[in-house]
C-alpha positions as CSV (number, residue, x, y, z in Angstrom):
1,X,-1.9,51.6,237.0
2,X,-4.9,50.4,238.8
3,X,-5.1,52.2,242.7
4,X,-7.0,50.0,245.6
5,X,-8.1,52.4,248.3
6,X,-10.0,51.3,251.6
7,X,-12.5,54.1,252.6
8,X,-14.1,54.9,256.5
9,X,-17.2,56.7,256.7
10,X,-18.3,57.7,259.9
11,X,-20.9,60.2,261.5
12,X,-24.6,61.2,262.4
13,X,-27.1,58.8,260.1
14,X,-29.6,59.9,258.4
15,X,-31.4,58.8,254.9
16,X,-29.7,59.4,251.7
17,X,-25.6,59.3,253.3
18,X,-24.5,56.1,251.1
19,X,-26.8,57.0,248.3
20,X,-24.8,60.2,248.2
21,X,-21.7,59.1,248.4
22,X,-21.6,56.1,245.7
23,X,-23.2,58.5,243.4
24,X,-19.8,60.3,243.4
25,X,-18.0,56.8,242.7
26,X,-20.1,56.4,240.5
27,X,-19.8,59.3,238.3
28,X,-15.7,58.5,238.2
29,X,-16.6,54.5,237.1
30,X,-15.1,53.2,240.9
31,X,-15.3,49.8,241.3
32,X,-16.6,48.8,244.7
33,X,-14.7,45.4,245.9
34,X,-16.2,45.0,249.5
35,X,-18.6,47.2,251.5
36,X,-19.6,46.7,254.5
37,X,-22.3,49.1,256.9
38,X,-23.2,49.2,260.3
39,X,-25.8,51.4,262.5
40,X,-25.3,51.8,266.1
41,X,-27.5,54.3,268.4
42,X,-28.0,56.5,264.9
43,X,-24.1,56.7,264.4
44,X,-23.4,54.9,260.8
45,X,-20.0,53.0,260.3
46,X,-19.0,53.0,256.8
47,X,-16.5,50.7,255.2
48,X,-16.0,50.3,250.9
49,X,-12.6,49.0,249.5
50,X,-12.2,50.3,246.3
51,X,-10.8,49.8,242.7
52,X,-9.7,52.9,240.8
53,X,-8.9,51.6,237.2
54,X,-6.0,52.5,235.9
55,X,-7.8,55.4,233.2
56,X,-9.2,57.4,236.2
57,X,-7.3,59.5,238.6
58,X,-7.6,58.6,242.5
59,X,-6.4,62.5,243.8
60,X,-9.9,64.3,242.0
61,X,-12.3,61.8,243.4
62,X,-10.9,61.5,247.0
63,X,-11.1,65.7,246.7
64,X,-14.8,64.9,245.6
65,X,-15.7,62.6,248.6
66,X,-14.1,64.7,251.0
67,X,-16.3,67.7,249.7
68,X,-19.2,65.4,249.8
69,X,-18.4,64.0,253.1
70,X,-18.4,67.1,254.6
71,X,-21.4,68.5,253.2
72,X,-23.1,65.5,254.5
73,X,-21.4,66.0,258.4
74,X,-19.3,62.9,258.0
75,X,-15.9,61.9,259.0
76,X,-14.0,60.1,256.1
77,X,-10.2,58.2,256.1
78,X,-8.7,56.5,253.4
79,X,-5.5,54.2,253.5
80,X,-4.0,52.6,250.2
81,X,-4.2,49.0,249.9
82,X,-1.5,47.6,248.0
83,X,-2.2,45.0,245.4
84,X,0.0,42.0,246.8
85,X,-1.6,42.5,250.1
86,X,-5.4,42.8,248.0
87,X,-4.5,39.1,246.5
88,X,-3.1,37.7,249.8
89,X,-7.0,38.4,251.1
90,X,-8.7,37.5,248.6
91,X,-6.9,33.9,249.4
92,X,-8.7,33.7,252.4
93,X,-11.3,32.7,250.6
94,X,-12.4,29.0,251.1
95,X,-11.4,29.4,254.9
96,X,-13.5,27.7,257.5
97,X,-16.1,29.6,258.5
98,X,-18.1,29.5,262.1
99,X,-20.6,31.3,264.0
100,X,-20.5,31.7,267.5
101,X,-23.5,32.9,269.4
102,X,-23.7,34.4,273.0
103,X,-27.2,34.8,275.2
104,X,-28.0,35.4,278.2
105,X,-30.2,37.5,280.5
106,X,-27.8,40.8,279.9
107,X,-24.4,40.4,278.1
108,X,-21.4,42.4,279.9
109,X,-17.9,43.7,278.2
110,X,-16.5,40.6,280.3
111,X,-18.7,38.2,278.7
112,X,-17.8,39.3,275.1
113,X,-14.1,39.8,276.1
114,X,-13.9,36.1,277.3
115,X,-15.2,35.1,273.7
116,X,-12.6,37.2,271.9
117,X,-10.1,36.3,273.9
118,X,-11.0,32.3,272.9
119,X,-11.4,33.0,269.8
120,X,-8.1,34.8,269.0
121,X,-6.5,32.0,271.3
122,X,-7.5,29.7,268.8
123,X,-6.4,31.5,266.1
124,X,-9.8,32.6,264.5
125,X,-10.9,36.1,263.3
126,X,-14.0,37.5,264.0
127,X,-15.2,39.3,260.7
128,X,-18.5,40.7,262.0
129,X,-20.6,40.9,265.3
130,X,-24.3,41.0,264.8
131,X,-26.8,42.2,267.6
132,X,-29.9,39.3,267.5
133,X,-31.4,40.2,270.3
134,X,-34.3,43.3,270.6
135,X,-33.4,46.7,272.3
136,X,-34.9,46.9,275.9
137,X,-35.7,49.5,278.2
138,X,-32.9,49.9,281.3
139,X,-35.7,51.4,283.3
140,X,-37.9,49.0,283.1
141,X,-37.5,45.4,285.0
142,X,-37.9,42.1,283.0
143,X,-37.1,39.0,284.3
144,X,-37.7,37.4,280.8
145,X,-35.3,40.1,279.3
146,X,-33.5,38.3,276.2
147,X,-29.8,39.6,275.3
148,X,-27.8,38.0,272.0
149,X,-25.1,38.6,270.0
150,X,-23.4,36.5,267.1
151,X,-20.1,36.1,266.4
152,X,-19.1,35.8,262.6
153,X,-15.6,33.7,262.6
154,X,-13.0,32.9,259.9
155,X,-9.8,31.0,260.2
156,X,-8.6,27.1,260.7
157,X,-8.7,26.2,264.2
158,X,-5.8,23.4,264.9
159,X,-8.3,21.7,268.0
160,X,-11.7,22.5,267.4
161,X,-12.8,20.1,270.5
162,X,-10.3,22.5,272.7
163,X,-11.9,25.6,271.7
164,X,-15.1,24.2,272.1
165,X,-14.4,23.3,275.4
166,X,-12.9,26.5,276.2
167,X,-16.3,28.4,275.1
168,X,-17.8,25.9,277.6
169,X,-16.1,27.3,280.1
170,X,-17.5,30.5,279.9
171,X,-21.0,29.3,280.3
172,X,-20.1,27.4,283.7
173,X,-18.5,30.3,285.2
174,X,-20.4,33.3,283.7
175,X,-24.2,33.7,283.7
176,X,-24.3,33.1,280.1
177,X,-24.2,30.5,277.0
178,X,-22.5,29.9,274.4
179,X,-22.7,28.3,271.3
180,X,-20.4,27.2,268.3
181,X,-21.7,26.0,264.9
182,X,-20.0,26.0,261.3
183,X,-21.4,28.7,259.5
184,X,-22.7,26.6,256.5
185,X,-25.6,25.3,254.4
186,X,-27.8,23.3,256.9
187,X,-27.6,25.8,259.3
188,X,-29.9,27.9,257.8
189,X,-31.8,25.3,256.3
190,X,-33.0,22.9,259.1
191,X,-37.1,21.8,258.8
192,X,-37.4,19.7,261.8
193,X,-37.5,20.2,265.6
194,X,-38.1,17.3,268.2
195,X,-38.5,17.6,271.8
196,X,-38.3,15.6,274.8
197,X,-41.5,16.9,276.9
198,X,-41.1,16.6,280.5
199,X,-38.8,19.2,281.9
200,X,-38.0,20.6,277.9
201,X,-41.5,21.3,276.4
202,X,-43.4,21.2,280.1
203,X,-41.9,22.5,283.6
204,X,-42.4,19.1,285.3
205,X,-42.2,15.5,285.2
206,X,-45.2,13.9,284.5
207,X,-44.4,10.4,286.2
208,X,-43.5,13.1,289.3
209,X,-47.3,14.4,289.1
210,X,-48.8,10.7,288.8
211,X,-46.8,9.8,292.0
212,X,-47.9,12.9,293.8
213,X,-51.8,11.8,293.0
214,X,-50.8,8.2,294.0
215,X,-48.9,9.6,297.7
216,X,-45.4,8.1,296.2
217,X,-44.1,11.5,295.0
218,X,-40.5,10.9,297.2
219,X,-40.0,7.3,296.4
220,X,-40.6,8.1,292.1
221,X,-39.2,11.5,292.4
222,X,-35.6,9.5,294.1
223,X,-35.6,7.0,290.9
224,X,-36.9,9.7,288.5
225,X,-33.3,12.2,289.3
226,X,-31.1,8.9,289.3
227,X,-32.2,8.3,285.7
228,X,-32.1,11.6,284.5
229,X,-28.1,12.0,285.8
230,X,-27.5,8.9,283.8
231,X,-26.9,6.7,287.3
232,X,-30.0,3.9,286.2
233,X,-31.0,2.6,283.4
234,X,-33.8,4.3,281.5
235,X,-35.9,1.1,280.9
236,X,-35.1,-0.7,284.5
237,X,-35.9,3.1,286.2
238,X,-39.4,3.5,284.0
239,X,-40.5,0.0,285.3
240,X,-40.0,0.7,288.8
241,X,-41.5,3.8,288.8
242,X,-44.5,2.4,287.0
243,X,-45.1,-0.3,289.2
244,X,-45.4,2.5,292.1
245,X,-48.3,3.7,290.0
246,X,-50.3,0.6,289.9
247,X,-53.9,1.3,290.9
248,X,-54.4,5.2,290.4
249,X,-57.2,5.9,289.1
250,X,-57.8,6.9,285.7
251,X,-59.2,10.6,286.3
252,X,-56.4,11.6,287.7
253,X,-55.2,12.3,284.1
254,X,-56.8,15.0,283.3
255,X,-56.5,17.4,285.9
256,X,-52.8,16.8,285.8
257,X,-53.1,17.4,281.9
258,X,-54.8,21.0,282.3
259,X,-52.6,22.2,284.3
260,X,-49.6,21.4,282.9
261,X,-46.6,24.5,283.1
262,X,-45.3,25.0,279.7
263,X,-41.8,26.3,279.7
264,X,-40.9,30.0,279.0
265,X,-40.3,30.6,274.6
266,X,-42.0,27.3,273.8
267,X,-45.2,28.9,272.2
268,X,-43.2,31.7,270.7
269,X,-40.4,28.8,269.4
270,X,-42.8,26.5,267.8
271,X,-44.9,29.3,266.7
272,X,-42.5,30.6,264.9
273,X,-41.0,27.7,263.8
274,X,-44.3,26.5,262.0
275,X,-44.4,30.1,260.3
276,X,-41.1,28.9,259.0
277,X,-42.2,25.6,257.7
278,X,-40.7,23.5,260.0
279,X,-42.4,20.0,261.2
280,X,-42.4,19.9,265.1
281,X,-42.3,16.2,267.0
282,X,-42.5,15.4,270.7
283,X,-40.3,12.1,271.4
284,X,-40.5,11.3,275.1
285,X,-40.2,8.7,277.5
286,X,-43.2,10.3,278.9
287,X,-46.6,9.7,278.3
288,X,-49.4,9.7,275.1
289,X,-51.6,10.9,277.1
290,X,-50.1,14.2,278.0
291,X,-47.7,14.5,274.9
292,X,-51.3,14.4,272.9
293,X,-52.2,17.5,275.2
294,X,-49.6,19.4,274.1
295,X,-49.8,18.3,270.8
296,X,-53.3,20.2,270.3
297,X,-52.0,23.2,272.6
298,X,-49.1,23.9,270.8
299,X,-49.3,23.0,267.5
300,X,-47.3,19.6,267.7
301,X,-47.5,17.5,264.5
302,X,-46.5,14.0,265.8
303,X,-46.0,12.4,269.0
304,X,-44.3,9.2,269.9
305,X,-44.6,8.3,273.9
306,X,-45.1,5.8,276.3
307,X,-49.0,4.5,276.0
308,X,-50.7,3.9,279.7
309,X,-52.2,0.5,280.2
310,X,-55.5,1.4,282.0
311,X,-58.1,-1.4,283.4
312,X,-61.4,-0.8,284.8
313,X,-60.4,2.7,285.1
314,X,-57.4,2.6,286.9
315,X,-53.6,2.3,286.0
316,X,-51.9,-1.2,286.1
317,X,-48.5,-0.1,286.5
318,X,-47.7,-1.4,282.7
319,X,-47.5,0.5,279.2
320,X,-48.3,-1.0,276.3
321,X,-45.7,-1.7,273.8
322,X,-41.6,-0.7,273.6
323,X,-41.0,1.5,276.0
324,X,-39.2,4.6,274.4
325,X,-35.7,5.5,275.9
326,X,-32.7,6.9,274.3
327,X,-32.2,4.4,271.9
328,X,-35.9,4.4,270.8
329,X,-35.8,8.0,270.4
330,X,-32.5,7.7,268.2
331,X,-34.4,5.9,266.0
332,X,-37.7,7.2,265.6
333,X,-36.2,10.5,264.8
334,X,-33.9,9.2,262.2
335,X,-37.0,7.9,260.7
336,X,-38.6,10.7,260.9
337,X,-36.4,12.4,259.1
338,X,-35.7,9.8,256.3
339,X,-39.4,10.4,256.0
340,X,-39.0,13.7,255.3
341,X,-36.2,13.0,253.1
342,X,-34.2,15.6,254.8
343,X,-30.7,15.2,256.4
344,X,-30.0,14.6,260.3
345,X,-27.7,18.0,259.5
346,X,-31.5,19.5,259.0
347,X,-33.0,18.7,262.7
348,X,-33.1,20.1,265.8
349,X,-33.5,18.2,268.9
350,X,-34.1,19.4,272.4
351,X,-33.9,17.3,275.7
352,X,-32.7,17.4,278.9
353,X,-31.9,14.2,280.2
354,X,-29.5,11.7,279.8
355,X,-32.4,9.4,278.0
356,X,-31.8,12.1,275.3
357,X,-28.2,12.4,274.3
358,X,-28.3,9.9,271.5
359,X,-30.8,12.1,269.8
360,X,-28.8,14.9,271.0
361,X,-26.0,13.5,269.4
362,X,-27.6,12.5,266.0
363,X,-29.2,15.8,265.2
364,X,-27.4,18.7,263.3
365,X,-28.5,20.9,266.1
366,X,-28.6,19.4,269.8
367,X,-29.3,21.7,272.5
368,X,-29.4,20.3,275.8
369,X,-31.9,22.2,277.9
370,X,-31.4,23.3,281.0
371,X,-29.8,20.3,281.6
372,X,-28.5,18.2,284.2
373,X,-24.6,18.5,284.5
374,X,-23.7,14.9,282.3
375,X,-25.9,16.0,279.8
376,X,-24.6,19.4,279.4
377,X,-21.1,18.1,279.3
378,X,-22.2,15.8,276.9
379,X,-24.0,17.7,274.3
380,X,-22.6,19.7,271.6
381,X,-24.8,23.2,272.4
382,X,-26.5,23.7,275.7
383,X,-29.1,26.6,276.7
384,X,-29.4,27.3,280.6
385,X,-30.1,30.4,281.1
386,X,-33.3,31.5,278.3
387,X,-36.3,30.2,277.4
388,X,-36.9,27.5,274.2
389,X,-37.2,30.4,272.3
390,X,-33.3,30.8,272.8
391,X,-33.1,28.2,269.9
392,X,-34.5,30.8,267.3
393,X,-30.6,32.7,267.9
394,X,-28.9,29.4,267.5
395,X,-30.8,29.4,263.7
396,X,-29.4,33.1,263.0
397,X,-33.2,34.4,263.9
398,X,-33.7,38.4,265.2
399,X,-35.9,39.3,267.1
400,X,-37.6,41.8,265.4
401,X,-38.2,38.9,262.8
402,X,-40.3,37.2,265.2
403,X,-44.0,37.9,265.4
């Protein structure tokens, strides 16, 4: 009669511990049916199930293990797992599976309690917890200090919009995000990332700048927060703040272009990204002008923006052609990625406004970026409290994979 013992291994790491170990399974023809290893702070967590077949005898090679657990300074359990309960896990099989990922500035027992707690609430296991995020010095100060962990979850959750909104929650009151994906295919297979530019890709808003250089900063700054908390319309909102513009003079440009902030992780995002294979896009209600800037900056490989109208060197307080809101945007990336022949399930897109929700809301992956409230509220996956590099833990990237 076939035995199905679950083994713990725990103690002191070192080169050459599991190596040692299966080589005694081995030499008694174990079957391994699920194995599983972790390594925190140099202290190694060891789990194998295993299948004794019904020829071999479990008593000599758990004597065996012990001996060669203690030769190596190890700690080792064993429980018997009886068959009925074997096949009632192996039927878990098939479940849904999710991934839950947490990132912030530091990450405290409360913040990873307040996940379980959903999680369980909602009646999903968590099968594995994966650090993402690089080690960092506690002596050392670092405002950019990056902290992640990912949640690995199985189980059929009755509301999924409840439990999303109940991970919500814990960004709003704690200093951290959260995130909540299906653990499947296109998630680790997206190939194109678009961004909104000003206030996502770049610290500022452009049309802010221009006003500055023109002495209406207040009056385009007032029209430029109503339309990016959703309280104007995009198109009627551009034109008025255009038509402030009228008459600046054309060299104003590129001072404002040189000296443009980019936001904290954007380099390192797109960098990466581009090592990955992935086609990057600016879509913005912005300006060519700028979004051209960055393209050459930062790598960009297309750009779709508002186009100044400029006479006799100065502006006219027009653009030429559509102007692109939300709705534009919606469409040029859905043709950008029918282009690419890819699925929407296979892009990313990144924005902060309200002008950018029904991109937001057509991508596989929306993260709205430090956002304003609506938008964040609105969007499936938000990041407030990282860089744009934040993204690359959303896609299942470590650190330590990043150059």
């Amino acid at each position: 009669m076939r035995e199905i013992i679950l083994l713990n291994i725990t103690g002191e790491d070192h080169p050459g511990l599991t190596a040692a170990l299966t080589e005694v399974l081995s030499e008694n023809s174990i079957n391994i049916l699920d194995i599983g290893q972790a390594v925190i702070h140099d202290h190694l967590s060891l789990g194998m199930l295993l299948e004794v077949p019904p020829e071999a005898q479990s008593g000599p090679v758990l004597k065996d293990m012990l001996f060669q657990a203690h030769q190596l300074g190890l700690n080792i359990t064993f429980a018997p797992i009886a068959e009925d309960e074997y096949e009632r896990w192996v039927g878990f099989q098939g479940k849904p599976r999710y991934i839950v990922t947490l990132l912030g500035r530091k990450l405290s027992a409360h913040n990873i309690s307040r996940v379980a707690h959903v999680v369980s609430h909602h009646g999903l296991n968590i099968d594995g917890i994966t650090r993402l995020s690089g080690r960092f010095y506690l002596t050392e100060s670092n405002e950019r200090r990056r902290a992640c962990v990912q949640f690995s979850l199985r189980g059929t959750a009755e509301d999924l919009t409840a439990l999303r909104q109940d991970l919500l929650e814990i960004s709003r009151t704690d200093e951290v995000d959260v995130a909540f994906q299906a653990d499947d295919l296109y998630r680790r297979n997206r190939r194109l990332i678009i961004f909104d530019m000003d206030s996502t890709l770049i610290q500022v808003e452009v049309i802010d700048e221009l006003a500055k250089a023109a002495g209406v900063g207040d009056q385009v700054a007032e029209i430029t927060e109503a339309a990016m908390r959703g309280e104007i319309d995009f198109k009627e909102s551009f034109r008025r703040r255009m038509a402030l513009l009228k008459g600046l003079d054309e060299s104003v440009l590129q001072g404002i272009a040189d000296t443009l902030p980019i936001t904290e992780g954007a380099e390192r995002l797109i960098g990466s990204l581009k090592r990955l294979g992935y086609r990057v896009g600016i879509l913005s209600g912005g300006f060519t002008y700028f979004a051209n800037h960055l393209k050459e900056k930062l790598g960009v490989d297309c750009v779709s923006a508002n186009e100044l109208d400029i006479v006799d060197g100065k502006l006219t307080g027009e653009t030429k052609g559509e102007i692109v809101d939300g709705a534009k945007k919606a469409e040029l990336l859905q043709k950008m990625a029918n282009e690419m022949n890819i699925s929407l399930q296979q892009v990313i897109a990144v924005g902060d406004g309200a002008n950018d929700l029904p991109m937001l809301s057509l991508a596989g992956l929306g993260v709205a970026f430090h956002a304003k409230p609506l938008v964040r509220e609105n969007a499936r996956h938000a990041i407030s409290t990282l860089g744009l590099d934040g993204i690359l833990y959303l896609i299942g990237v470590r650190d330590r994979e990043v150059a």
